[in-house]
VEXKOL-589633 format. One record per residue: residue in three letters; chain; x, y, z of N, C-alpha, C in turn. Coordinates in Angstrom, 1 decimal. Example, Ala and Ser with C-alpha at 12.3 -4.5 7.8 and 13.67 -1.06 7.14 Angstrom:
BEGIN
   aa  ch     n.X     n.Y     n.Z    ca.X    ca.Y    ca.Z     c.X     c.Y     c.Z
  ALA   A    13.2    -5.7     7.8    12.3    -4.5     7.8    13.2    -3.3     7.8
  SER   A    12.8    -2.2     7.1    13.7    -1.1     7.1    12.9     0.0     7.9
END
This chain:
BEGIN
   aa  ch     n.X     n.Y     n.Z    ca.X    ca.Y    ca.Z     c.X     c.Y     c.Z
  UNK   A   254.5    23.8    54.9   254.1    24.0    53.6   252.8    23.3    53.3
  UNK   A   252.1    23.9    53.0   250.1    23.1    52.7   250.6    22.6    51.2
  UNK   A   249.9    20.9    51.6   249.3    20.1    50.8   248.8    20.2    49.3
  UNK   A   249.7    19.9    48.3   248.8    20.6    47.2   247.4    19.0    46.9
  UNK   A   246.5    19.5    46.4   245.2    18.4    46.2   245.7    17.0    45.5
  UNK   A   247.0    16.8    45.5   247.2    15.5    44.7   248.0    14.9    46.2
  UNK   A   248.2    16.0    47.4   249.2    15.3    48.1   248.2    15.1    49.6
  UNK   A   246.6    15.5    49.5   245.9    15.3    50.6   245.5    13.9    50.9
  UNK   A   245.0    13.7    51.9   244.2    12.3    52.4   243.0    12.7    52.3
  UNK   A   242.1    12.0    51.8   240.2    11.9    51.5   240.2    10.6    52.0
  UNK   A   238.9    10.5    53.0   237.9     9.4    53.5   236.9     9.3    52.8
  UNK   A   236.5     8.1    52.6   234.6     8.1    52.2   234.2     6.6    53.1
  UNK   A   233.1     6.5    53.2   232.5     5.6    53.9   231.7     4.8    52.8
  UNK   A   231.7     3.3    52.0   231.3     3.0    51.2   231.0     1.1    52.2
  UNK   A   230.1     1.0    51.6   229.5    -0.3    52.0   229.6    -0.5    53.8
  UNK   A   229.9     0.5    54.5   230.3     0.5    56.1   231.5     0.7    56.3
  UNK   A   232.4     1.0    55.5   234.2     0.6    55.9   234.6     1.9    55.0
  UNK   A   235.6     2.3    55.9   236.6     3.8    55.7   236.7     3.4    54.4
  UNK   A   237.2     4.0    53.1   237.6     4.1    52.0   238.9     4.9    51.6
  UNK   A   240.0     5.1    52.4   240.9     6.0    52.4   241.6     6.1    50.5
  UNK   A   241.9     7.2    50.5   242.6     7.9    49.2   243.0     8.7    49.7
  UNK   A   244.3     8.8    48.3   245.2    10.1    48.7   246.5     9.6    49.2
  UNK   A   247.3    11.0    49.9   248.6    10.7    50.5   248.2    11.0    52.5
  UNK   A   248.7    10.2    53.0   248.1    10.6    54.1   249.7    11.3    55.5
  UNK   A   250.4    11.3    54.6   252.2    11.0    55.1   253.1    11.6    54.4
  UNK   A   253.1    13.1    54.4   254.3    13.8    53.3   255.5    14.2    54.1
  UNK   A   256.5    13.2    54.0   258.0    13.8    54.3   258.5    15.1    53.8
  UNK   A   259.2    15.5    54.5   260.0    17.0    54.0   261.9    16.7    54.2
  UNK   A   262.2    17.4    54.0   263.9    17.0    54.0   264.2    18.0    55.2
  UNK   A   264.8    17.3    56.2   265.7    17.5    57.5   266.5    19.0    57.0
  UNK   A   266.4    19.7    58.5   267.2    20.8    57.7   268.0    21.3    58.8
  UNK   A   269.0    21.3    58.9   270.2    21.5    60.3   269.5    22.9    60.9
  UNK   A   269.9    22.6    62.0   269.7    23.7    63.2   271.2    24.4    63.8
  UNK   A   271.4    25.3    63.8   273.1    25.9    63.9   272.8    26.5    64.6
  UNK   A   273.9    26.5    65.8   274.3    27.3    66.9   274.6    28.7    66.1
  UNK   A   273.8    29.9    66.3   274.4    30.9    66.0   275.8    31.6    66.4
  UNK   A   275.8    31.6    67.9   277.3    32.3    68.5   278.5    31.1    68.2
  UNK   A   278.5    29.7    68.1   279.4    29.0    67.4   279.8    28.4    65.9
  UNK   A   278.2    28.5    65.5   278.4    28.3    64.0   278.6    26.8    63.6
  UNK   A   278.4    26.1    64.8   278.5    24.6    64.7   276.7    24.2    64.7
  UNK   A   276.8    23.0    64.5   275.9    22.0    63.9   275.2    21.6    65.9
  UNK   A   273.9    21.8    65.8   273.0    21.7    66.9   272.2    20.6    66.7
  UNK   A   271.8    20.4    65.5   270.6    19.9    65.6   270.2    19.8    64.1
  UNK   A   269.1    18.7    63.7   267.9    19.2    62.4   267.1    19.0    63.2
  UNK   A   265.8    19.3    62.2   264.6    19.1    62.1   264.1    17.8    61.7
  UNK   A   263.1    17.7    61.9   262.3    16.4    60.7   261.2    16.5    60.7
  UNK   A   260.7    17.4    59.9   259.0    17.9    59.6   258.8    16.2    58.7
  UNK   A   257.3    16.7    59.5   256.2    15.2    59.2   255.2    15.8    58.8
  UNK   A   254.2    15.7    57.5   252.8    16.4    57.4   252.1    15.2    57.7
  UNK   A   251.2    15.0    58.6   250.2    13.9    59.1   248.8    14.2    58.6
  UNK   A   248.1    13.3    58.3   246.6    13.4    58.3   246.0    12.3    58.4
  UNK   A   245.1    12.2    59.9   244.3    11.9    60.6   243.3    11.2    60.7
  UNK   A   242.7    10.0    60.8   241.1     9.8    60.2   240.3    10.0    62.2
  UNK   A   239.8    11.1    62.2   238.8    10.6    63.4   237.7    10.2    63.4
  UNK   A   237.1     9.1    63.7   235.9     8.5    63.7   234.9     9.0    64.7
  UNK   A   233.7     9.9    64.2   232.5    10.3    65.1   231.9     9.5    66.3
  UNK   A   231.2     8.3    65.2   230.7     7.2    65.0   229.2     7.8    65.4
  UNK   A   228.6     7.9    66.6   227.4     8.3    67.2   226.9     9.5    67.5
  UNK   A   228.6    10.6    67.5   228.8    11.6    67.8   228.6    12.7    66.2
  UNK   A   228.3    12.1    65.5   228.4    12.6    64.2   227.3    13.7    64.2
  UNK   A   226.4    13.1    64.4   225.1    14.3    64.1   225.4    16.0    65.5
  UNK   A   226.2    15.1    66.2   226.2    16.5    66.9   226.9    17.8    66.1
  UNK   A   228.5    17.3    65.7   229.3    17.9    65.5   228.7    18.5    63.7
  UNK   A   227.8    17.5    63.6   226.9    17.9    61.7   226.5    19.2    61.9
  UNK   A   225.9    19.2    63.1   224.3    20.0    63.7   224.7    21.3    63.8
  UNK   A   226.3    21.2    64.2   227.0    22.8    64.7   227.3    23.4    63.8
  UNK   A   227.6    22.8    62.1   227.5    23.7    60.9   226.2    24.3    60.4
  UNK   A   225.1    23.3    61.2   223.8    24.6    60.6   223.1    25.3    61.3
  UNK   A   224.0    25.1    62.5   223.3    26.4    63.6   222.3    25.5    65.0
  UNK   A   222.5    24.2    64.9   222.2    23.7    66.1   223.0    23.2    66.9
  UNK   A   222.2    23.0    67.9   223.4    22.9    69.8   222.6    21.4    69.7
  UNK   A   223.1    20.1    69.4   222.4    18.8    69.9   223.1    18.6    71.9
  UNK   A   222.1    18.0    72.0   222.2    16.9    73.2   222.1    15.9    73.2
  UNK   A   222.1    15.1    74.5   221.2    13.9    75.0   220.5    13.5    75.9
  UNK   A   219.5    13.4    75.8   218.8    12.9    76.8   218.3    11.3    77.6
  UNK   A   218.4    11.1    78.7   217.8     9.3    79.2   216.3     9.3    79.3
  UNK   A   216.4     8.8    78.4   214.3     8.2    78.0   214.0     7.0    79.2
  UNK   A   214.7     6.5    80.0   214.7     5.2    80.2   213.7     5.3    81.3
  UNK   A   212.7     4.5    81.4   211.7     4.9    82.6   212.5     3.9    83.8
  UNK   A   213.2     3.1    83.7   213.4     2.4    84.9   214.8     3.0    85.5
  UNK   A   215.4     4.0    84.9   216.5     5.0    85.1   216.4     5.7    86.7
  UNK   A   217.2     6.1    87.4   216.7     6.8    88.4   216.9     8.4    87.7
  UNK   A   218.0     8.7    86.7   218.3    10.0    86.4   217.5    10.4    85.4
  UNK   A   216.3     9.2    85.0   215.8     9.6    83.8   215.5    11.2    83.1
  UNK   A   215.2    11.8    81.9   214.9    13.2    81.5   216.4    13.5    82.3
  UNK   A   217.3    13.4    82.9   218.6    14.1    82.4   219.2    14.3    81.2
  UNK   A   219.7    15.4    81.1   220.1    15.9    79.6   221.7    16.5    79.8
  UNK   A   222.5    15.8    78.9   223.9    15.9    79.2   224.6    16.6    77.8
  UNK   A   224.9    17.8    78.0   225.7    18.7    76.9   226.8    19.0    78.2
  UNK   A   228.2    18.5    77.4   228.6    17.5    76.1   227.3    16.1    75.8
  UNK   A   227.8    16.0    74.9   226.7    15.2    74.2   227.1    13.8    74.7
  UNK   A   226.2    12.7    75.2   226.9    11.7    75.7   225.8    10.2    75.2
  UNK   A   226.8     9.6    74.1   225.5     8.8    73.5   224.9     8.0    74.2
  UNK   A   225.7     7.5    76.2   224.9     6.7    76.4   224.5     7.0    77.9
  UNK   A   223.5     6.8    78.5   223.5     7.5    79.9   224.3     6.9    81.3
  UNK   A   224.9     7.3    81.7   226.1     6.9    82.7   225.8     6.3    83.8
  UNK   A   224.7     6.2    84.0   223.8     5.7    85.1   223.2     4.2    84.6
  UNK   A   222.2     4.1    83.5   221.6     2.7    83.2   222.5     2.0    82.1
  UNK   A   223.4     3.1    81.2   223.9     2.6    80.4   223.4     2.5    79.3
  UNK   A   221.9     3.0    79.0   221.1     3.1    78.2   221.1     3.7    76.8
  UNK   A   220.7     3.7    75.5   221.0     4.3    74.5   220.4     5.9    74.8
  UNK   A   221.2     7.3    75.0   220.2     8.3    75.2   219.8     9.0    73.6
  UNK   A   218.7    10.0    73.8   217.7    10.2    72.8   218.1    11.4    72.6
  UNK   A   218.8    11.6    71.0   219.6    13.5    70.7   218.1    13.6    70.6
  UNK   A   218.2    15.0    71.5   217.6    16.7    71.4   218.0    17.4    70.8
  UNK   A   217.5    18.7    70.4   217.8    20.0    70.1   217.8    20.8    70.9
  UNK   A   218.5    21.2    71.5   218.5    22.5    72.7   219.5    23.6    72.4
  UNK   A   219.2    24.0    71.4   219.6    25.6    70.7   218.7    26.5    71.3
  UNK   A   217.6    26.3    71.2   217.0    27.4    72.6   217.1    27.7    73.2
  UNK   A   217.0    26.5    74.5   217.4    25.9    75.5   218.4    26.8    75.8
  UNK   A   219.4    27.1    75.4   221.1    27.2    75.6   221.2    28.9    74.7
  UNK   A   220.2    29.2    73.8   220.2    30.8    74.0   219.4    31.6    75.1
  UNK   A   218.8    31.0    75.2   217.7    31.4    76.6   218.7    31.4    78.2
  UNK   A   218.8    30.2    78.2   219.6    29.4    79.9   221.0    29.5    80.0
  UNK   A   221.8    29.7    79.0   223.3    29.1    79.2   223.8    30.8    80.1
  UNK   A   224.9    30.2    80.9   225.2    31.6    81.6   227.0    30.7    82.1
  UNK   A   227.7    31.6    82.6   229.1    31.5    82.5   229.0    30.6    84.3
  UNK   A   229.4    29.5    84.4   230.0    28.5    85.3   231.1    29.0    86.4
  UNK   A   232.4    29.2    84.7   233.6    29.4    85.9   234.2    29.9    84.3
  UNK   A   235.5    30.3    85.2   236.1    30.6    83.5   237.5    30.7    84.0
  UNK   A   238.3    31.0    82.8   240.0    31.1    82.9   240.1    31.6    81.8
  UNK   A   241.0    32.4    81.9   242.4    33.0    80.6   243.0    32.8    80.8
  UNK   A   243.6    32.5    79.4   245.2    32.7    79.2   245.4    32.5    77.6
  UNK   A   247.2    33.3    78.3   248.0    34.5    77.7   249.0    33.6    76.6
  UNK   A   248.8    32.1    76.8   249.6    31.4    76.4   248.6    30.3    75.6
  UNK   A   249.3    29.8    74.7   248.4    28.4    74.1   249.5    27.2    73.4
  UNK   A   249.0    26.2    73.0   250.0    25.2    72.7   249.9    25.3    71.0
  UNK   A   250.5    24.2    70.7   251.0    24.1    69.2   249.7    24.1    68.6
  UNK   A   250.0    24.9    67.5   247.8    24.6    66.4   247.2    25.6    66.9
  UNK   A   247.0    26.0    67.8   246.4    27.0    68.2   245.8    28.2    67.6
  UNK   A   244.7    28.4    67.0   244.5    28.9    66.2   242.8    30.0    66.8
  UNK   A   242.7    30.4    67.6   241.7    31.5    68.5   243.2    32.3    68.9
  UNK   A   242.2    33.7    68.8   242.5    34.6    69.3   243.4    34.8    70.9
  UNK   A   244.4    35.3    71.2   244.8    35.5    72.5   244.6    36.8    72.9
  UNK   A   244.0    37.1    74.5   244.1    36.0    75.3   242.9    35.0    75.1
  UNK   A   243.0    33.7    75.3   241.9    33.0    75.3   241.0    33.2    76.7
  UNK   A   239.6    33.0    76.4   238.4    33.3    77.2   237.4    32.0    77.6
  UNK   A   238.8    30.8    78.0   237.8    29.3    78.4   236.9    29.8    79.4
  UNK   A   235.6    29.1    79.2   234.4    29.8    79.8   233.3    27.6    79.8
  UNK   A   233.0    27.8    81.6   232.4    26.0    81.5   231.1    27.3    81.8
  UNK   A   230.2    26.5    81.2   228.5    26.8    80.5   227.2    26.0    81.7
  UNK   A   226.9    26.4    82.3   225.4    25.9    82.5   224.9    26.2    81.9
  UNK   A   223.3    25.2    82.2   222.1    25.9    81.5   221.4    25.4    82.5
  UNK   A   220.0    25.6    81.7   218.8    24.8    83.2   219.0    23.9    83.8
  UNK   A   218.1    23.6    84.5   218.2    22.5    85.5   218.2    21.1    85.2
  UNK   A   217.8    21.0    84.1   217.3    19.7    83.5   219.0    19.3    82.9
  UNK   A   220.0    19.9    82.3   220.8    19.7    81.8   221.9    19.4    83.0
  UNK   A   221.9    18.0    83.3   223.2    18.3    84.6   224.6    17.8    84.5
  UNK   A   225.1    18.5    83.3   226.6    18.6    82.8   227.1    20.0    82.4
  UNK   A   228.2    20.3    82.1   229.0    21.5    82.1   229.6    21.5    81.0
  UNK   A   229.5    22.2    80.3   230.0    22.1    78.7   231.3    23.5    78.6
  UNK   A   232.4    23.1    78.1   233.1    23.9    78.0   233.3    24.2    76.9
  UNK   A   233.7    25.8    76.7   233.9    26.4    75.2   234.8    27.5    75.4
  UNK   A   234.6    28.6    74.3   235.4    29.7    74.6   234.5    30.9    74.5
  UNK   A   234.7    32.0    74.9   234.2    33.5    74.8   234.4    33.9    74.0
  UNK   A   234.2    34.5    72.5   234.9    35.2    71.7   234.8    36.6    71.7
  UNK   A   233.3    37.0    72.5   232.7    38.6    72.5   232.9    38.6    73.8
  UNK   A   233.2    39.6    74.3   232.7    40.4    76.0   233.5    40.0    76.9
  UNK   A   233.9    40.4    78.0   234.3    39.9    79.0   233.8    39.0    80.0
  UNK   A   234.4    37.5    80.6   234.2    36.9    81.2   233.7    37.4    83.0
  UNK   A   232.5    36.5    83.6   232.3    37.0    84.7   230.9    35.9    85.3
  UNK   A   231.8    35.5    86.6   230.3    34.1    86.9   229.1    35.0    86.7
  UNK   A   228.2    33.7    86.4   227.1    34.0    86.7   226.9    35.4    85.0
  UNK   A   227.4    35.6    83.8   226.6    36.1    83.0   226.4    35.7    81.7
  UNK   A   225.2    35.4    81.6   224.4    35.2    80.7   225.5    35.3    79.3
  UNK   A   225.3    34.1    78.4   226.1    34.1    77.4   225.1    33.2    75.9
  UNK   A   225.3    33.7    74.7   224.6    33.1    73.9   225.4    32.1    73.1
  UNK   A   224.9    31.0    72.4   225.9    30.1    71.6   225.8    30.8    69.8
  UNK   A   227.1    30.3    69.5   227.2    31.0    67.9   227.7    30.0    67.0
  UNK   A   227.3    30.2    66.1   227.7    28.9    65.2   228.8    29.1    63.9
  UNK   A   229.9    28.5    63.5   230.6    28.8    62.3   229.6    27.7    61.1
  UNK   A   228.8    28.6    60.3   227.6    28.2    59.4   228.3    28.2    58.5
  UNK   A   229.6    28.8    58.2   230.1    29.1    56.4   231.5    28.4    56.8
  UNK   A   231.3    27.8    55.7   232.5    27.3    56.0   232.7    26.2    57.2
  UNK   A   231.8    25.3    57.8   232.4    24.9    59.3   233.6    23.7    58.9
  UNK   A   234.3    23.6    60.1   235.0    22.8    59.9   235.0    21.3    60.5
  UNK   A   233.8    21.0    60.9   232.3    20.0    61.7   233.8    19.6    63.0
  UNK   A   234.3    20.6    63.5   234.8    19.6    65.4   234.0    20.7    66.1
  UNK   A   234.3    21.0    67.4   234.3    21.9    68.5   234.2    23.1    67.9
  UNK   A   235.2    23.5    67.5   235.5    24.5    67.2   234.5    25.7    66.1
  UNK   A   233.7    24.9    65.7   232.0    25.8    65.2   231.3    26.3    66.1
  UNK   A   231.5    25.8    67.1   230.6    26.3    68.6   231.3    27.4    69.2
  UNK   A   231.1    28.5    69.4   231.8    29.4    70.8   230.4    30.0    71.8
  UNK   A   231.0    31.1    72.1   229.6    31.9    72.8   230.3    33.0    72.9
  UNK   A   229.4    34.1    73.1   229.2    35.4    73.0   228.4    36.2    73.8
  UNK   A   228.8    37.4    74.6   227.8    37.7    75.9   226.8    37.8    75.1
  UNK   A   225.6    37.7    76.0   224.3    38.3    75.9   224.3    39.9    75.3
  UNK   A   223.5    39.9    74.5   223.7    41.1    73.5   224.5    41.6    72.8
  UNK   A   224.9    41.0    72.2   226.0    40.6    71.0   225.3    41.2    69.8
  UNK   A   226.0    42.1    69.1   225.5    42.3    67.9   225.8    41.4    66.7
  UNK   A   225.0    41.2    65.8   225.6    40.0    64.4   226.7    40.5    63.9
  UNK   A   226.9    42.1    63.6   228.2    42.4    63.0   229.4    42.5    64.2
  UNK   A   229.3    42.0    65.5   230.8    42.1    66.5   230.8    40.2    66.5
  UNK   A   230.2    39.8    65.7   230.9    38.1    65.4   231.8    37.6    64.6
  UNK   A   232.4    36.9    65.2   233.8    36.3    63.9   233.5    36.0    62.7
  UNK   A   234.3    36.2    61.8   233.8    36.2    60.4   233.1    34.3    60.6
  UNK   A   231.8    33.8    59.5   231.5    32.6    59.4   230.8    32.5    60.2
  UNK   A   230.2    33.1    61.5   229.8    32.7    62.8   228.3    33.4    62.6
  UNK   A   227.5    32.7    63.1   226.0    33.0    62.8   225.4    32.6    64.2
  UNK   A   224.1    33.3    64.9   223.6    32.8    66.2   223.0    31.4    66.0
END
């Protein structure tokens, strides 16, 4: 049963420190589970409504960036680096190598131009929450050369196949700022065969 607005959890960030309001913990009342062919007592339930605080922290402007239509990265500035100018999407705030603070990019370009399909998998099945279309179309992402990580997402247009060219799309209306604003779409995608909210 959804939350009415007096029964939600709200964060705000005031002076540096979480600010929680609200209810973050709604009980519901246990409700027996009966053997149908006996008619005896199996089991209850015990629904829990939970809400969550996840903390970005550094990761924020990425997951910001995917409600207005940007793809951030990161890049190692570090000149005494050996991997320096590597660029790691997923986004990774620090470089794995010097340990260095890395430098967000924009590579929404980048990644409509370069990104092409890695490897991929379906399936016919998904877990609890699950909320994309079945069958799902996990799809891991290269791009240029410069980028030397593997970003995984999902397919929502065309059929999966190494090696083809794929564009990133953005949920602009409405986002919901996780993952899940990001998908991709073959190459030559029309605007009207995209998910409602989804913009290139």
């Amino acid at each position: 049963m959804p939350k009415t607005e007096e029964e939600k959890g709200f964060v705000d960030v005031v002076n540096k420190r979480y600010k929680p309001k609200g209810t973050f913990h709604v009980i519901e009342a246990n409700q027996p589970i009966y053997n149908k062919d006996t008619g005896k007592l199996a089991g209850v339930t015990n629904p829990r409504d939970m809400t969550y605080i996840h903390s970005y922290g550094g990761e924020a402007i990425f997951f910001e960036s995917l409600g207005k239509g940007k793809l951030m990265a990161t890049r190692c500035d570090n000149e005494k680096c050996e991997t320096k100018g590597s660029v790691y999407e997923p986004f990774r705030i620090f470089c794995p190598d010097c340990l260095r603070k890395n430098t967000v990019i924009d590579i929404t370009e980048k990644a409509q131009k370069t990104a092409k399909i890695h490897s991929f998998i379906i399936t016919h099945r998904s877990g609890a929450f699950n909320t994309l279309p079945k069958p799902i179309k996990f799809i891991n992402i290269e791009f240029d050369e410069e980028v030397v990580t593997i970003l995984m997402s999902v397919l929502v247009v065309g059929e999966p196949e190494i090696g083809k060219k794929v564009v990133p799309i953005f949920r602009t209306k409405n986002p919901t700022y996780t993952i899940m604003d990001l998908m991709f779409v073959i190459e030559g995608t029309t605007i009207s065969e995209l998910p409602e909210g989804f913009t290139f």
